[in-house]
C-alpha positions as CSV (number, residue, x, y, z in Angstrom):
1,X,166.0,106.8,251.8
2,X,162.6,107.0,249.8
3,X,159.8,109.0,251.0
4,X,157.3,108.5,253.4
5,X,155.1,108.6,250.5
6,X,157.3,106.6,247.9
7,X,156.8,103.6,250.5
8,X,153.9,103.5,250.9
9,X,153.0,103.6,247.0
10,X,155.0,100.8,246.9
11,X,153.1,98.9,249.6
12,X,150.1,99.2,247.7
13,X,151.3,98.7,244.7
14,X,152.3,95.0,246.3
15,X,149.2,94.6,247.8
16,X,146.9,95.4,245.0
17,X,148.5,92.3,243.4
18,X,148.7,90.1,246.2
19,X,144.6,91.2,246.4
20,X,144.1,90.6,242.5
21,X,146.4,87.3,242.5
22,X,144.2,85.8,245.6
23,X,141.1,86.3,243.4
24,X,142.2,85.7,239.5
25,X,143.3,82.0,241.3
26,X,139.8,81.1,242.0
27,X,138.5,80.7,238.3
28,X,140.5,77.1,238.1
29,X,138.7,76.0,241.0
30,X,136.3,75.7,238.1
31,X,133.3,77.0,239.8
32,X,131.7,79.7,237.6
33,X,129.9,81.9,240.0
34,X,132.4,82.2,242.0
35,X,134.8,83.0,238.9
36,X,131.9,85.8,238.0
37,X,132.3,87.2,241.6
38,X,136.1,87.4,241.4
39,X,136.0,89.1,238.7
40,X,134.0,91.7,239.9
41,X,136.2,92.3,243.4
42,X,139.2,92.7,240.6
43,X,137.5,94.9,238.7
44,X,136.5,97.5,241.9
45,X,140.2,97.1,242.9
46,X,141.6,97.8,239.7
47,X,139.4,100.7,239.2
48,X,140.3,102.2,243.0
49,X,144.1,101.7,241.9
50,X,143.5,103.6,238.7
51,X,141.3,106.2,240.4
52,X,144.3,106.8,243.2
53,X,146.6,107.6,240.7
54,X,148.9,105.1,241.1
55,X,149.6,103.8,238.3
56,X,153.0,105.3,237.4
57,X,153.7,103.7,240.8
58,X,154.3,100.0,239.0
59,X,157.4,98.7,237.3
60,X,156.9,97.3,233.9
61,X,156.3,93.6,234.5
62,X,153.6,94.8,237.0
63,X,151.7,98.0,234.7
64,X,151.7,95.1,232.1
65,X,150.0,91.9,234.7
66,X,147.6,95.0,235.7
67,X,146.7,96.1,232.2
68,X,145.0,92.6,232.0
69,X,141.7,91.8,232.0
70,X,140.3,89.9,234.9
71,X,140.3,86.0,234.9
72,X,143.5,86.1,232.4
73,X,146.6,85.5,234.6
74,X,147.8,82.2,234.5
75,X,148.8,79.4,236.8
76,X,152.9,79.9,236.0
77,X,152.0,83.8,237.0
78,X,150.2,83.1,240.2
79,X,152.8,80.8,241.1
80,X,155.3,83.1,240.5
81,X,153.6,85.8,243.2
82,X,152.6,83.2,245.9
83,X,156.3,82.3,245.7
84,X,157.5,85.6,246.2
85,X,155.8,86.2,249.4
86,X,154.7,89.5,248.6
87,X,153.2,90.1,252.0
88,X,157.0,89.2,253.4
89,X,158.2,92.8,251.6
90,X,154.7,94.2,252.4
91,X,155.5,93.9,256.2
92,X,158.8,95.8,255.8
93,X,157.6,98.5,254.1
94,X,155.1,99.0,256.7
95,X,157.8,98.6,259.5
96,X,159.8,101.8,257.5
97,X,156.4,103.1,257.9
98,X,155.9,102.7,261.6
99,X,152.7,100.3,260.7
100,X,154.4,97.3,262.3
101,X,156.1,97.3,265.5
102,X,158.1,93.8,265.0
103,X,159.0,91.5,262.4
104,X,158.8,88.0,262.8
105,X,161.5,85.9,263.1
106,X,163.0,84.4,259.7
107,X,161.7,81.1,260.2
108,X,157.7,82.2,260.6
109,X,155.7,84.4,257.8
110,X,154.0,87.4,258.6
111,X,150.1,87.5,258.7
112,X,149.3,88.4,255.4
113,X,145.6,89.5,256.2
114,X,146.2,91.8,258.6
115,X,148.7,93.6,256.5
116,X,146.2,93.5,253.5
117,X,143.7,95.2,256.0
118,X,145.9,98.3,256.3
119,X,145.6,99.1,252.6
120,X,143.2,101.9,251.7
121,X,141.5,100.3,248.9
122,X,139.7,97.8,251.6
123,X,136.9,99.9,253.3
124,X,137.9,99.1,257.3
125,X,141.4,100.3,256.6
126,X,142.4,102.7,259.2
127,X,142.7,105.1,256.2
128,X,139.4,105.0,255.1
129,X,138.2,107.7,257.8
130,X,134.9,108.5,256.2
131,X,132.1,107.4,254.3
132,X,131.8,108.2,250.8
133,X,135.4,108.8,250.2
134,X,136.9,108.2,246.7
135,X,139.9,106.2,245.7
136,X,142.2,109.7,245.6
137,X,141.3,110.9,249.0
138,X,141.6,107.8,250.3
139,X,145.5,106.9,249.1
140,X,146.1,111.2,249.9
141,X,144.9,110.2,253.7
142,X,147.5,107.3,253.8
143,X,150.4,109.1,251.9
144,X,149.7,112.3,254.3
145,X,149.2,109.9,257.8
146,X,152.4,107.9,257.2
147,X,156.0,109.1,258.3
148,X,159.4,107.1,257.9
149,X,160.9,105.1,260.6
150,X,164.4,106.3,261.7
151,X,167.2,105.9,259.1
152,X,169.2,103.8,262.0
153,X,166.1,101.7,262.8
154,X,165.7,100.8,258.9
155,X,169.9,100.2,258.9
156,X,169.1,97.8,261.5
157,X,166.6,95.5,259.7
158,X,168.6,95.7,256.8
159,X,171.9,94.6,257.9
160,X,169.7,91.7,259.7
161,X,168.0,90.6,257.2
162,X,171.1,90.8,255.0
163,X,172.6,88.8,257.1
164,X,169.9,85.9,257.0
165,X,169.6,86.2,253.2
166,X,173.6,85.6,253.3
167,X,173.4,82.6,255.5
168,X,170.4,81.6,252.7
169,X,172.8,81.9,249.8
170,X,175.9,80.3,251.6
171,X,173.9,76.6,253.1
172,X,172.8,76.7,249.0
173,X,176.0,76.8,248.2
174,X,177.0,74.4,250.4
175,X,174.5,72.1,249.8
176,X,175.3,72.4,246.0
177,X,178.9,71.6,246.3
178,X,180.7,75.0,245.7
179,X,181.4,76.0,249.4
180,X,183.0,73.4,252.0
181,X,181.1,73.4,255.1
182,X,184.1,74.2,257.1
183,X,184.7,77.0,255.1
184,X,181.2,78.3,256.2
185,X,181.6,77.5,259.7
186,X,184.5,79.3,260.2
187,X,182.7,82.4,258.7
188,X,179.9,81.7,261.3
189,X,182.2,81.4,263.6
190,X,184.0,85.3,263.0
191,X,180.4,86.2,262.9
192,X,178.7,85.0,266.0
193,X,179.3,88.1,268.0
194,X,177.7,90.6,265.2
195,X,175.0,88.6,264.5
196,X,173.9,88.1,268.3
197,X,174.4,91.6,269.1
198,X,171.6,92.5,266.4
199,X,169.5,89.7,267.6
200,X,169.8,86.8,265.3
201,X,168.8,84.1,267.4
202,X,171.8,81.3,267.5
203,X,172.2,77.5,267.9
204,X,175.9,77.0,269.0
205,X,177.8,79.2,266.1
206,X,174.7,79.1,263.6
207,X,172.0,80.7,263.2
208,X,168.8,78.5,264.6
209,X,165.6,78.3,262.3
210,X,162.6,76.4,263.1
211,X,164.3,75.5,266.6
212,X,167.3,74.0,264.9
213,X,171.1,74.9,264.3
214,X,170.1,76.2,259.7
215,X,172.8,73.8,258.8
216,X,170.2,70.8,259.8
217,X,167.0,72.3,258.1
218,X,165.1,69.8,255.9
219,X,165.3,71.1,251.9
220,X,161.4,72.7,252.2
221,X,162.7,74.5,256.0
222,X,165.4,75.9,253.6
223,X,163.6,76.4,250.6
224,X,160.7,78.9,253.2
225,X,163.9,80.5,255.2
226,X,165.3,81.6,251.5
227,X,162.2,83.3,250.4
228,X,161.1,85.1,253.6
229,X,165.0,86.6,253.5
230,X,164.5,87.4,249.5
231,X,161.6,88.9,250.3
232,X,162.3,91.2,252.9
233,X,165.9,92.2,252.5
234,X,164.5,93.3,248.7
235,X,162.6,95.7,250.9
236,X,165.0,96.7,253.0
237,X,167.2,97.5,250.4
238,X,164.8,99.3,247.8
239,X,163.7,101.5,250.9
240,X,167.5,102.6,251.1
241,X,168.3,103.0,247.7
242,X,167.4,104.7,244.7
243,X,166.3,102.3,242.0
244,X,163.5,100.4,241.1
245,X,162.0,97.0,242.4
246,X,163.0,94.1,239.8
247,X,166.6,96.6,240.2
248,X,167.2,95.9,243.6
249,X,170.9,94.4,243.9
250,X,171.1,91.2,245.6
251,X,174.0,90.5,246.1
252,X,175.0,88.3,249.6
């Protein structure tokens, strides 16, 4: 398991470019000021990462997006992160942190604004306890306040979402014509028990998403169910493992 600390490094590390992405998007709305504005809130959050001393925090592809100056990332990058559903991994590294109680189900996204709020470079974060504070105390308050959630608890979310990313992976290969539906079914079948007993929510021997057995989902219901599962069981299993992010195996 990672530290208390190596979390939460990792949540801000995902938040500061959730925060940067939101803003270096608004320059192709193709309204100047607000392009100027933007890329003055990058600049102050860029500046509180660098002054935190987090920057041998980021993997590669990330130390080399940050290293850029503001209103320069492009629409295939941005694109890239809003498909990711940053906030999705955000939300379980605040649940191994005790931050969040629950975890939506796999069929809804998390509120990515409250989870943005949380993080220390944003002055009503709960760990921004005084005025005047700079951006090393501030990330010292979080990394000292924070303390892991129990190894079993974590276990849990990560066999559960395992087990949604699993049933993402096997309706796409399904759907693609390399596993026979009643191949799958009999698998869901076996399954039904385990995956009840954690709390997967069922329709008859599936699992139900968006108030529907998954095997009926409409391609886009699919396409969101598959990302929020990505996204979090990547977080799950960073939190239990020892390499780095874009290393993460997986596997279903």
């Amino acid at each position: 398991m990672r530290t208390a600390a190596d979390i939460a490094g990792r949540a801000v590390c995902l938040g500061v470019l959730s925060f940067r992405a939101r803003f270096e998007a608004m320059r192709f709305d193709e309204d100047a000021r607000a392009a100027e504005q933007a890329a003055g809130m990058i600049a102050g959050v860029s500046n509180w990462f660098r002054g935190a001393g987090l920057l041998p925090a980021l993997i590669g592809p990330e130390a080399a997006l940050f290293e850029l100056p503001p209103n320069s990332w492009e629409r295939p990058v941005l694109r890239a992160i809003g498909e990711a559903l940053i906030e999705e991994s955000i939300a379980v590294l605040f649940a191994g942190l005790n931050l969040v109680a629950t975890l939506p189900g796999y069929d809804r996204r998390v509120d990515g604004e409250e989870l943005l709020r949380l993080l220390p470079f944003l002055s009503d974060s709960p760990f921004v306890t005084h005025h005047g504070m700079d951006p090393r105390e501030e990330w010292t308050v979080m990394a000292a306040s924070v303390s892991r959630a129990p190894d079993a608890d974590v276990a849990r979310g990560a066999r559960i979402a395992g087990l949604w990313w699993w049933r993402a992976i096997s309706e796409a290969l399904v759907r693609g014509g390399t596993l026979p539906r009643t191949e799958l079914a009999g698998a869901l079948r076996d399954g039904a028990s385990t995956g009840r007993a954690l709390g997967i929510p069922y329709a008859g021997d599936d699992f139900a998403a968006f108030g529907k057995p998954y095997a009926q989902l409409a391609p886009d219901e699919h396409r969101a169910a598959s990302v929020i599962a990505e996204a979090r069981v990547r977080a799950f299993r960073w939190m239990q493992g020892d390499v780095a992010w874009d290393e993460v195996a997986m596997d279903s």
